[in-house]
DRENKEFI-63918 format. One line per 2 residues: number of its first residue (from 1); for each residue x, y, z of N, C-alpha, C. Coordinates in nm, 2 decimals, always signed. Layout:
BEGIN
NUM	X/Y/Z/X/Y/Z/X/Y/Z | ... $
# end
This chain:
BEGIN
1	+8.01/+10.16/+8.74/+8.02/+10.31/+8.76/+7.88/+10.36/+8.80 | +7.86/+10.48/+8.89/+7.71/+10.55/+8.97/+7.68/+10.62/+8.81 $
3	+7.60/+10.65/+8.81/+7.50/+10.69/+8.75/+7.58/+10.84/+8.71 | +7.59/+10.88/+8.82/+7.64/+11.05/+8.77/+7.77/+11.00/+8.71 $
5	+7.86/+10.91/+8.76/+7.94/+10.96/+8.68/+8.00/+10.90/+8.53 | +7.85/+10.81/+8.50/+7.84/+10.80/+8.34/+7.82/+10.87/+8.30 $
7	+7.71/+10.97/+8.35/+7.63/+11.12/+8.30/+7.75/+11.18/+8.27 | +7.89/+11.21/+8.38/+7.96/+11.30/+8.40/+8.06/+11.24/+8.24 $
9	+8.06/+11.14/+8.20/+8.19/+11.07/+8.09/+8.10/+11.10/+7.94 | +8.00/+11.07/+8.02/+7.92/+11.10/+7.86/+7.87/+11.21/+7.81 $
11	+7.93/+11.37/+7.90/+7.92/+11.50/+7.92/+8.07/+11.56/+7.85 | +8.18/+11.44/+7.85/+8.30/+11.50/+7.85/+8.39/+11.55/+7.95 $
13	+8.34/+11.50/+8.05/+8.40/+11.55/+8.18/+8.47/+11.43/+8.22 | +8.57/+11.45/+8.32/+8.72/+11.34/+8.32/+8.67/+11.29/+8.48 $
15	+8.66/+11.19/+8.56/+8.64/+11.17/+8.68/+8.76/+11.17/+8.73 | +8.77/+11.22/+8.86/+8.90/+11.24/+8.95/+8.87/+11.14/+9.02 $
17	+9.02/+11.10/+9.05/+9.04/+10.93/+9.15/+9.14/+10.99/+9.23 | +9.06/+11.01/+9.39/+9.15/+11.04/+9.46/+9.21/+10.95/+9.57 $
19	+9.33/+10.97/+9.62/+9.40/+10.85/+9.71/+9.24/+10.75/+9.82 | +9.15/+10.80/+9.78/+9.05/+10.71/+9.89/+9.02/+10.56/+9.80 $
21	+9.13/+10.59/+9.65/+9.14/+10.47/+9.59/+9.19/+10.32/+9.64 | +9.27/+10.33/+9.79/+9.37/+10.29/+9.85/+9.33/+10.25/+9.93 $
23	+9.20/+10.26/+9.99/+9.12/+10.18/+10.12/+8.94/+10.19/+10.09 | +8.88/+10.24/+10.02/+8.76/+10.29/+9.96/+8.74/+10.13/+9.87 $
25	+8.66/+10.06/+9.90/+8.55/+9.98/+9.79/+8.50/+10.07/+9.68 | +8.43/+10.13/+9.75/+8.33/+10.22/+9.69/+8.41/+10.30/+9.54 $
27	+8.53/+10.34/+9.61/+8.62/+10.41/+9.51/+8.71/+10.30/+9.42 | +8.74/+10.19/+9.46/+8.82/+10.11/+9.37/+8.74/+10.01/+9.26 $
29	+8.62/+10.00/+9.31/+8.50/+9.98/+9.19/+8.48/+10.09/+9.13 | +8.46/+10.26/+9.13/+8.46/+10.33/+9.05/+8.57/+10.32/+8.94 $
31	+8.68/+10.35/+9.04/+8.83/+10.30/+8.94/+8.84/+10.20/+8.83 | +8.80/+10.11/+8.85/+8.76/+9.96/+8.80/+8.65/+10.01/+8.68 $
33	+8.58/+10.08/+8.65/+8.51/+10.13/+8.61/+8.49/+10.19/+8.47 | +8.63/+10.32/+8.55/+8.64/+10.45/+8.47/+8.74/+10.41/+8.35 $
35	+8.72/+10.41/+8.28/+8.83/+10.42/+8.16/+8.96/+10.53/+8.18 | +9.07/+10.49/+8.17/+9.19/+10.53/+8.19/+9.18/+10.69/+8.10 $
37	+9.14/+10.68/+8.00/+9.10/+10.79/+7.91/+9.00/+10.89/+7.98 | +8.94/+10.85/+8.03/+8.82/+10.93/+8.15/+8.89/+11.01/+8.30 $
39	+9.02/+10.95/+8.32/+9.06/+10.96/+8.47/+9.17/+11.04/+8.46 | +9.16/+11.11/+8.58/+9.25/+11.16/+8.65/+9.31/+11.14/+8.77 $
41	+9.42/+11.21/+8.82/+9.45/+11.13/+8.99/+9.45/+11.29/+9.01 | +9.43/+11.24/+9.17/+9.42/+11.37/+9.25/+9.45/+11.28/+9.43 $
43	+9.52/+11.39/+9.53/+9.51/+11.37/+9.65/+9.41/+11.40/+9.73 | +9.34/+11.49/+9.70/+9.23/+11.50/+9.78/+9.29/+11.61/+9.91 $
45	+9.44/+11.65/+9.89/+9.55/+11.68/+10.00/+9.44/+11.80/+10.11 | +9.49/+11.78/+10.22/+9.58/+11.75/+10.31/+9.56/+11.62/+10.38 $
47	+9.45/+11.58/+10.34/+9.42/+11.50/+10.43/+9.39/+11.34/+10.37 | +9.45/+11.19/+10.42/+9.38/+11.09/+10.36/+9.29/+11.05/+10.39 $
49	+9.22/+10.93/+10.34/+9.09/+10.87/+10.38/+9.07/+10.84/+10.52 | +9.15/+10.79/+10.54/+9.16/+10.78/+10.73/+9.26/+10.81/+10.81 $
51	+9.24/+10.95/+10.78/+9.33/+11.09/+10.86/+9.47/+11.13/+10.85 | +9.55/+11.04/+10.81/+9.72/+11.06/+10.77/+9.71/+11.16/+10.66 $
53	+9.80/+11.26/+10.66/+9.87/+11.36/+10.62/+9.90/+11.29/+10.45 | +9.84/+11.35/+10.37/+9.81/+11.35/+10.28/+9.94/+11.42/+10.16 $
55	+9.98/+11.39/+10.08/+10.09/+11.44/+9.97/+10.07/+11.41/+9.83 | +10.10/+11.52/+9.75/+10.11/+11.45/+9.59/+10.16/+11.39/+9.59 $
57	+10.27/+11.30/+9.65/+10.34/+11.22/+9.57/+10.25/+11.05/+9.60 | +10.16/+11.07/+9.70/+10.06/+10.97/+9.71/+10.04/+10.94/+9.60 $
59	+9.97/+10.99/+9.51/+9.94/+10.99/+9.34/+9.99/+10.88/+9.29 | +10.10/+10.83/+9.36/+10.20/+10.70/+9.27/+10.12/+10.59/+9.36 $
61	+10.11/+10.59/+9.49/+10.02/+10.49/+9.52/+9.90/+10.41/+9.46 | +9.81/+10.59/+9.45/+9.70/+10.54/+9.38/+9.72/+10.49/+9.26 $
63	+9.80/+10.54/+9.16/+9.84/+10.46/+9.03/+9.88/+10.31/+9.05 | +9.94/+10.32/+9.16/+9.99/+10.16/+9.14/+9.88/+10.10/+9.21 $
65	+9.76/+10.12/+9.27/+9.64/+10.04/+9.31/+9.57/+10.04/+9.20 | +9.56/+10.18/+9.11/+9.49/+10.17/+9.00/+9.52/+10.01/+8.93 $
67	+9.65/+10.03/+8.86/+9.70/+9.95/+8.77/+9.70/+9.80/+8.79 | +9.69/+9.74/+8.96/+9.63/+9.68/+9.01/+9.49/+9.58/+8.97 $
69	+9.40/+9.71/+9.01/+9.27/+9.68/+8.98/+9.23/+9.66/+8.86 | +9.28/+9.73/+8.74/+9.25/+9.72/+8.61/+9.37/+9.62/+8.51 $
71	+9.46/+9.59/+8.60/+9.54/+9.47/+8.56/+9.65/+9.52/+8.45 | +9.70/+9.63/+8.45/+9.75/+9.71/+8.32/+9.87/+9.77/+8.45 $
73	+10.02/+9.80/+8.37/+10.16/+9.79/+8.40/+10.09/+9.96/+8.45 | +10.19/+9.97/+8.56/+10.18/+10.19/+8.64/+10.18/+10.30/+8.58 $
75	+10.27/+10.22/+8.47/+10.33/+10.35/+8.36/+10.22/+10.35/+8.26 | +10.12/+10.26/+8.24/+10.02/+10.32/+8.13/+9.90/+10.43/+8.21 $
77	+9.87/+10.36/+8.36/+9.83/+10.47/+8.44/+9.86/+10.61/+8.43 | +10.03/+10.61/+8.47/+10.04/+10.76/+8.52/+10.04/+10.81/+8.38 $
79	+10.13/+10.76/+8.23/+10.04/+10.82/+8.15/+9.92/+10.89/+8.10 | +9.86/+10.78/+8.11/+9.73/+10.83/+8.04/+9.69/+10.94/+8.12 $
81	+9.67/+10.92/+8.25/+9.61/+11.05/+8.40/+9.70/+11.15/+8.32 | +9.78/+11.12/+8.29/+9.92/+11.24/+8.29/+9.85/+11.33/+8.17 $
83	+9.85/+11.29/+8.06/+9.77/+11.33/+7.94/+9.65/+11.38/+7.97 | +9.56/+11.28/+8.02/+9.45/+11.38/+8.02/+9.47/+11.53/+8.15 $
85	+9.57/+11.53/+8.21/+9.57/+11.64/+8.32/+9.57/+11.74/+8.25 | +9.68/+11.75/+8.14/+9.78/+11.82/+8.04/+9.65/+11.87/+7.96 $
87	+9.53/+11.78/+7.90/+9.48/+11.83/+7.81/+9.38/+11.94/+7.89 | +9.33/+11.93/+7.96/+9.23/+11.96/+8.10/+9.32/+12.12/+8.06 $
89	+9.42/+12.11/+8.15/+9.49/+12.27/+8.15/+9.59/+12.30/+8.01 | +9.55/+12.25/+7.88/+9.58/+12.26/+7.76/+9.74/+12.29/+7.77 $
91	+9.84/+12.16/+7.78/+9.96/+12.17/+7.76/+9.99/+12.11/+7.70 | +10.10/+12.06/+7.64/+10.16/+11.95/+7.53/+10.24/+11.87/+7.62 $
# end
């Protein structure tokens, strides 16, 4: 994980994992990284990492690259992201 965004976990702040999870090094070692408790997903929309038209429903991609990388089943992904989104904008 960079530097800032230990600072940023150890601040209490949630790092956003956007679809550049899906062709990004750079981003799938952060991923690899972040604690599922730490993370959120995001598209980054309208646009992907290398120019195609961008959608939330991407989000399921990156979960399943996440889950991937960190060797843990999709659904504890999109949970967890899911939870912490909810807590972020204080919902149940």
């Amino acid at each position: 994980m960079t530097e800032l965004a230990e600072d940023a976990v150890e601040s209490g702040m949630t790092i956003g994992v956007t679809t550049q999870v899906l062709y990004s090094n750079r981003a799938q070692e952060l991923a690899k990284r972040v604690e599922l408790d730490d993370m959120l997903l995001e598209t980054d929309s309208p646009f992907l990492y290398r120019g195609d038209r961008n959608e939330p429903l991407n989000v399921i991609e990156s979960a399943e690259k996440i889950a991937d990388l960190k060797q843990v089943e999709r659904e504890k992904v999109v949970e967890k992201t899911t939870r912490n989104a909810r807590n972020i904008f204080h919902e149940s």
